[in-house]
C-alpha positions as CSV (number, residue, x, y, z in Angstrom):
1,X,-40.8,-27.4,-23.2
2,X,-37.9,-25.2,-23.0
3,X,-36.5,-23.7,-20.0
4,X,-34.7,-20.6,-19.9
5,X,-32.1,-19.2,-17.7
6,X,-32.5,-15.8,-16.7
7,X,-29.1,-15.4,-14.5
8,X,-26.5,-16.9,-12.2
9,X,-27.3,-18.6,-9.2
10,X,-25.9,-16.1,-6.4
11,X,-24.3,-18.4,-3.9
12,X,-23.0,-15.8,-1.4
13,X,-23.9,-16.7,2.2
14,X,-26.2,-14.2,3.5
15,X,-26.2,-14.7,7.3
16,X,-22.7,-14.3,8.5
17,X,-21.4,-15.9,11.7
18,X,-21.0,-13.5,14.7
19,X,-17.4,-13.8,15.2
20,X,-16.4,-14.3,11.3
21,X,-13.6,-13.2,9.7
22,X,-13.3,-13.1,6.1
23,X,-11.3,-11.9,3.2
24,X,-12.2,-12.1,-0.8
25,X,-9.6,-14.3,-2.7
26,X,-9.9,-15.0,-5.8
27,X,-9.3,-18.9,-7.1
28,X,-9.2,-20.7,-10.1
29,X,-13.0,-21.7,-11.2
30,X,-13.2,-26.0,-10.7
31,X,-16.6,-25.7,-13.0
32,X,-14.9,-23.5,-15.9
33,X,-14.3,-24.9,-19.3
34,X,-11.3,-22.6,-19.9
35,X,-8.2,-22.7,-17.3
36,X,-7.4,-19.2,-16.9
37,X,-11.2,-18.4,-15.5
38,X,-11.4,-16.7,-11.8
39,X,-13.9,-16.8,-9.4
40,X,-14.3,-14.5,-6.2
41,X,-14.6,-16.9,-2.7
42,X,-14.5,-15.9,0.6
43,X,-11.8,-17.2,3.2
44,X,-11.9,-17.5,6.3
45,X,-9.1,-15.7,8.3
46,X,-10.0,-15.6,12.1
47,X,-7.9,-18.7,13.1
48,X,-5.0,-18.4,10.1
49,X,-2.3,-15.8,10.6
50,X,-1.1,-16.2,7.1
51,X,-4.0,-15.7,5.6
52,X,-4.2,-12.5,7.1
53,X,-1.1,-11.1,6.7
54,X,-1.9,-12.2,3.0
55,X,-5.5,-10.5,2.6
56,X,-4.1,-7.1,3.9
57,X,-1.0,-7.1,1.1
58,X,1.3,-7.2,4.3
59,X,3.2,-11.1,3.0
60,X,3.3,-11.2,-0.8
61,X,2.3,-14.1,-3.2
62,X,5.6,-16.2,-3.1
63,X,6.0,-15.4,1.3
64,X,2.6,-16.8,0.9
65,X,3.0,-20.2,-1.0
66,X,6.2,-20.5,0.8
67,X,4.0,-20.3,4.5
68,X,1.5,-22.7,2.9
69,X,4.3,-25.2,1.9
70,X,5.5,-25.3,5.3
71,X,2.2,-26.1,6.8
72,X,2.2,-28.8,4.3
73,X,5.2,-30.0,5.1
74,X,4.4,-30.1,8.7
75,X,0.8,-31.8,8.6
76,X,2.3,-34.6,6.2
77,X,5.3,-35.5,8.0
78,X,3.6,-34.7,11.7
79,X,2.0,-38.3,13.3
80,X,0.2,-37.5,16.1
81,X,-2.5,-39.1,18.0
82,X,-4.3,-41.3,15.5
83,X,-7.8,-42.9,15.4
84,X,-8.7,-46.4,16.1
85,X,-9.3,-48.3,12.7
86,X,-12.3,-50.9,13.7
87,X,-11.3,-52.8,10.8
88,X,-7.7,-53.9,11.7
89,X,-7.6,-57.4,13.6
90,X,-7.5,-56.4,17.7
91,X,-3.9,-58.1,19.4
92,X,-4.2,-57.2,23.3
93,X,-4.4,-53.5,22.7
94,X,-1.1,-53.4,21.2
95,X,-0.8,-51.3,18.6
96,X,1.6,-51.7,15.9
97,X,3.2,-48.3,14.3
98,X,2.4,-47.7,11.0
99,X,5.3,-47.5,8.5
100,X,6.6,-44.0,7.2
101,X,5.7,-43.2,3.7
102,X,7.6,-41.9,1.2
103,X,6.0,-38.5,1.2
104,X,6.3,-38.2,5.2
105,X,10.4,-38.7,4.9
106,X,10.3,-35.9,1.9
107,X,8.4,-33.6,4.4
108,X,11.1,-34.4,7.2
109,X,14.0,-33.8,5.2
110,X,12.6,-31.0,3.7
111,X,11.6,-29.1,7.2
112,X,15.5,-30.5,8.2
113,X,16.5,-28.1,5.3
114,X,14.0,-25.4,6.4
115,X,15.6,-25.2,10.4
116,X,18.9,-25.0,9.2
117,X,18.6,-22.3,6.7
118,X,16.3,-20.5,9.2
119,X,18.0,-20.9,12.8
120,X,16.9,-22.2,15.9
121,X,15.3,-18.7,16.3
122,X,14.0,-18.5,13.0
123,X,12.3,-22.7,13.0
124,X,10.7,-21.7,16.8
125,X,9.6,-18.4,15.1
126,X,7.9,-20.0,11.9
127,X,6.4,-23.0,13.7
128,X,4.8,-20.5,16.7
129,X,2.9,-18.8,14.1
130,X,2.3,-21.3,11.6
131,X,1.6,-24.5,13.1
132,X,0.8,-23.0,16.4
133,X,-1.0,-20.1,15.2
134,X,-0.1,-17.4,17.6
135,X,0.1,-13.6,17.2
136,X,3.3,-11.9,18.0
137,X,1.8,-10.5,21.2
138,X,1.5,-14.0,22.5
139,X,5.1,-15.0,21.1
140,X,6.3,-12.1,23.2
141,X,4.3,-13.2,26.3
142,X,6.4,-16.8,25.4
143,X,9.4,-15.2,25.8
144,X,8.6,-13.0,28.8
145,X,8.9,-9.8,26.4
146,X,6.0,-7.6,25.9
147,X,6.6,-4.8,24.4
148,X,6.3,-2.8,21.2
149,X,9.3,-3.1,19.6
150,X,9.9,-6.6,20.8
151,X,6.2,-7.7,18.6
152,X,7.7,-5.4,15.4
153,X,11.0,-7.2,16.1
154,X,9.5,-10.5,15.8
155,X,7.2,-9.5,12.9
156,X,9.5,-8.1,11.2
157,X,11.8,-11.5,11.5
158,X,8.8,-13.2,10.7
159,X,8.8,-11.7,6.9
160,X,12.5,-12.5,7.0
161,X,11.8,-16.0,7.4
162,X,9.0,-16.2,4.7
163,X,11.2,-14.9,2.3
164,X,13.5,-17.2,3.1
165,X,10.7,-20.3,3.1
166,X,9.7,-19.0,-0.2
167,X,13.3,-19.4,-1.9
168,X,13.7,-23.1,0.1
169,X,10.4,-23.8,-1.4
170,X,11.3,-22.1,-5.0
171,X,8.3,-19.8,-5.1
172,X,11.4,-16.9,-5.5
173,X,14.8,-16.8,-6.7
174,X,17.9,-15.5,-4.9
175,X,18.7,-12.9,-8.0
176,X,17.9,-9.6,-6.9
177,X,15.2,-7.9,-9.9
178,X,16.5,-5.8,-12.0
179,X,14.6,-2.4,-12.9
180,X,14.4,-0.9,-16.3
């Protein structure tokens, strides 16, 4: 018996949540035999500012990986409230910190460098929007300014300090391009 495939499976979602979001990216292919095959997904961009800012071409590729390393940064080297592990021997409640890994001090030293290079200003600026998520309208509210030009002040800053994430990072180079 032979079986014979007449097309690819279509794996779009069809039924799209009310309050969605999306934007078409397209990502390497994990089930591809050659490295260089794409595929079109969807992501989500309702709760990620940077993803937005990225689907409408207003951030380009290296502001982009330069955002995403800094919310990298932040989640590895941020220890917040942590679950109970069931596993570990119970001592009167008391809980003994875990030691800092390797990685988590890289992360530190790494958003150190970040907060000097971008300010006070700049760090409050970049963590309001990328860890906190907020739009510039709130960041204004924040700051007891709410106007216009105040939000394309701060968005405008904003790119600023992507660029300048993306040369900390090394996702762009200092060198101005040079046009033929």
């Amino acid at each position: 018996m032979s079986y014979k495939l007449t097309g690819l499976h279509d794996r779009r979602l069809r039924d799209l949540p009310f309050n969605a979001e999306l934007a078409e990216v397209e990502v390497d292919n994990p089930l591809a035999l050659d490295l260089d095959e794409k595929i079109v997904a969807m992501r989500s961009i309702r709760n990620d500012p940077l993803g937005r800012l990225h689907s409408h071409h207003q951030i380009d590729e290296a502001q982009y990986r330069g955002g995403r390393a800094y919310q990298s940064d932040w989640e590895r080297a941020e220890r917040g409230p942590q679950a109970m592990d069931p596993t570990r021997e119970y001592v009167d409640g008391a809980r003994s910190r875990e030691p800092i890994t390797e990685s988590q001090r890289q992360a530190v030293l790494r958003l150190n460098r970040v907060e000097r290079e971008l300010g006070t200003d700049g760090a409050a600026l970049v963590h309001d929007v990328l860890v906190l998520g907020l739009t510039m309208d709130q960041i204004g509210e924040r700051r007891a300014v709410r106007t216009q030009r105040w939000n394309d002040y701060f968005a405008r800053r904003f790119r600023e300090c992507l660029d300048r994430l993306a040369l900390v990072y090394g996702f762009a180079t200092d060198a101005p391009a040079r046009r033929r």
